[in-house]
C-alpha positions in Angstrom: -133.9 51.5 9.5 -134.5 55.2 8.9 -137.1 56.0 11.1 -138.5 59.5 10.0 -138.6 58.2 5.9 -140.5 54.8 7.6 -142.9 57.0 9.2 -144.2 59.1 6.2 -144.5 56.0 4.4 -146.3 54.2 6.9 -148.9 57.2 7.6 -149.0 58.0 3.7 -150.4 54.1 3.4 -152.6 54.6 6.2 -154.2 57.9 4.5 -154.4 56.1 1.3 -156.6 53.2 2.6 -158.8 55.8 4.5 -159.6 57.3 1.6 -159.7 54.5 -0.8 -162.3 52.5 1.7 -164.5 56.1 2.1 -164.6 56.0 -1.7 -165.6 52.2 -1.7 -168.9 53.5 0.8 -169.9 56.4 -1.5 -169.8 54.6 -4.5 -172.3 52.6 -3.5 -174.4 55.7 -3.0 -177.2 57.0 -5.2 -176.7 60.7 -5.6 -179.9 61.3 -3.4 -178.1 59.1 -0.9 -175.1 61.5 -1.2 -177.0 64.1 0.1 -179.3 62.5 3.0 -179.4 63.6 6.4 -181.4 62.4 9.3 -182.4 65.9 10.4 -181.8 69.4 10.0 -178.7 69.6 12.6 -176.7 66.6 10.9 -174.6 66.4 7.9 -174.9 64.4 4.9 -172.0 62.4 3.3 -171.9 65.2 0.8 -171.5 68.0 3.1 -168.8 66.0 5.6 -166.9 66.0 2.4 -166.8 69.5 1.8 -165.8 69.7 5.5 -163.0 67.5 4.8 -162.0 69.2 1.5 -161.8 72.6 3.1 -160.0 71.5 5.5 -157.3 69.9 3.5 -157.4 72.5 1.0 -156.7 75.3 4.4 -154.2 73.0 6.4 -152.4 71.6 3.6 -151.7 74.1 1.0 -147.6 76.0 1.9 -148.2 73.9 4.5 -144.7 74.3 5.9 -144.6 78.2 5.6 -148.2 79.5 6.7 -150.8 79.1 9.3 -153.1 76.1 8.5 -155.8 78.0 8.7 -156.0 79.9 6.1 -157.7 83.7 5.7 -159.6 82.5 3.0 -161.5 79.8 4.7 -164.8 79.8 5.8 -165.3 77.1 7.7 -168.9 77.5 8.2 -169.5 78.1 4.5 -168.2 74.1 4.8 -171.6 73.4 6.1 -173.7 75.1 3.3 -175.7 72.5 1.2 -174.6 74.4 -2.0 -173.5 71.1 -4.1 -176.5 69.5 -5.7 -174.3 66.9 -7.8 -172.6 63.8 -7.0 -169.8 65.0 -9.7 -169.8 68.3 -8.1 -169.0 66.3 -4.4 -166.1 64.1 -6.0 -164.5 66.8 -7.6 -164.2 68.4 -4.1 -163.2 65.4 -2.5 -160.6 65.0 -5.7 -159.3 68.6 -4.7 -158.7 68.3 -1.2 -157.1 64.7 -1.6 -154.9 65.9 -4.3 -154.0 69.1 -2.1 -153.2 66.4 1.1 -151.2 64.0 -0.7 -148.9 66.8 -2.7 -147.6 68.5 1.0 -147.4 64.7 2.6 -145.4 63.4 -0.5 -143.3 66.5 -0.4 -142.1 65.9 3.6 -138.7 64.9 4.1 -137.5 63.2 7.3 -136.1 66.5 8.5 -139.4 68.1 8.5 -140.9 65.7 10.8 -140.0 68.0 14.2 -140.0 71.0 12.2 -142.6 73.6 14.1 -145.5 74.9 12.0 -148.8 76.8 13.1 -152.6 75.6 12.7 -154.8 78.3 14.4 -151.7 79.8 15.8 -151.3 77.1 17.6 -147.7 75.7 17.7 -147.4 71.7 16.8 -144.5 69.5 15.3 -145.5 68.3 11.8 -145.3 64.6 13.5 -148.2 66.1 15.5 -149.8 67.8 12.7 -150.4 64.5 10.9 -151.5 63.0 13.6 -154.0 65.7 14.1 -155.3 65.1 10.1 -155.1 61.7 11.0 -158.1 61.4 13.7 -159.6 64.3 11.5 -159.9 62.6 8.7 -160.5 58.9 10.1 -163.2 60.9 12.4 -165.4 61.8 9.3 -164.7 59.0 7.4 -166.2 56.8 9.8 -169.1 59.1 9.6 -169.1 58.7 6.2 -168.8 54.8 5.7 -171.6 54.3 8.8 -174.4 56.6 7.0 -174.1 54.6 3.7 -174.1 51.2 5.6 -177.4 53.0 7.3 -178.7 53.9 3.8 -177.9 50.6 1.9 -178.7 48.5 4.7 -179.4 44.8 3.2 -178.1 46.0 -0.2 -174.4 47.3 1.6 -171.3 45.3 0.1 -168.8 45.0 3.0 -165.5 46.9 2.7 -163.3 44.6 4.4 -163.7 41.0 5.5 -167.8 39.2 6.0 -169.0 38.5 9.0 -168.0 34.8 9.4 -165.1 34.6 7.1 
């Protein structure tokens, strides 16, 4: 078995069915859903996902040649409630998926203990994606427990009942 190709396809499966149950949460969402917070110091759905874009967009794009965190990035911009549309969230959320998935389809096993930077910090790519990985599952949790909060009685399960 080829270890570093069984890897990527592992984690790249694991990424997909992140993202594909966070998309089963939000599209039971009403767009004023989307954006609901409990108070003024939390995030909504919508602005978690501009977190998560931005920081797929930074981390991700010439991943393998440049400092994940990018010059451009304003991280704290992240948290400005500037989307007003559900269409306006997805297409972000398309963005920085699409951005993720082209550098993670693109690593070859000899990449895998290749040395890149995030923050100037130093990490293996191995330990790169495993950094996305908690990210990633970190805010997607988030996400999936606000619109179980929000549907309550009306929430469709994403994986199996209670007493099944």
């Amino acid at each position: 078995m080829n270890i570093g190709k069984e890897y990527l396809k592992t984690v790249t499966q694991r990424f997909v069915e992140a993202k594909v149950t966070a998309e089963k949460a939000i599209e039971q969402l009403t767009d004023s859903e989307l954006f609901w917070s409990p108070n003024e110091d939390s995030n909504s759905i919508a602005i978690i996902i501009k977190h998560m874009s931005g920081n797929m967009v930074s981390r991700w794009t010439d991943f393998l040649t440049t400092d994940g965190e990018k010059p451009y990035r304003n991280r704290d911009d992240e948290f400005a409630g500037d989307l007003t549309t559900k269409e306006q969230v997805m297409e972000r959320w398309k963005l920085g998926w699409e951005t993720f998935f082209t550098a993670l389809n693109n690593l070859k096993e000899e990449h895998l203990l290749q040395t890149i930077t995030i923050r100037n910090e130093r990490h293996s790519v191995i330990e790169a994606i495993e950094r996305q990985m908690y990210h990633y599952s970190y805010h997607i949790g988030q996400i999936i427990y606000i619109a179980k909060y929000l549907k309550s009685s009306d929430w469709q399960t994403l994986t199996i009942p209670r007493k099944k």
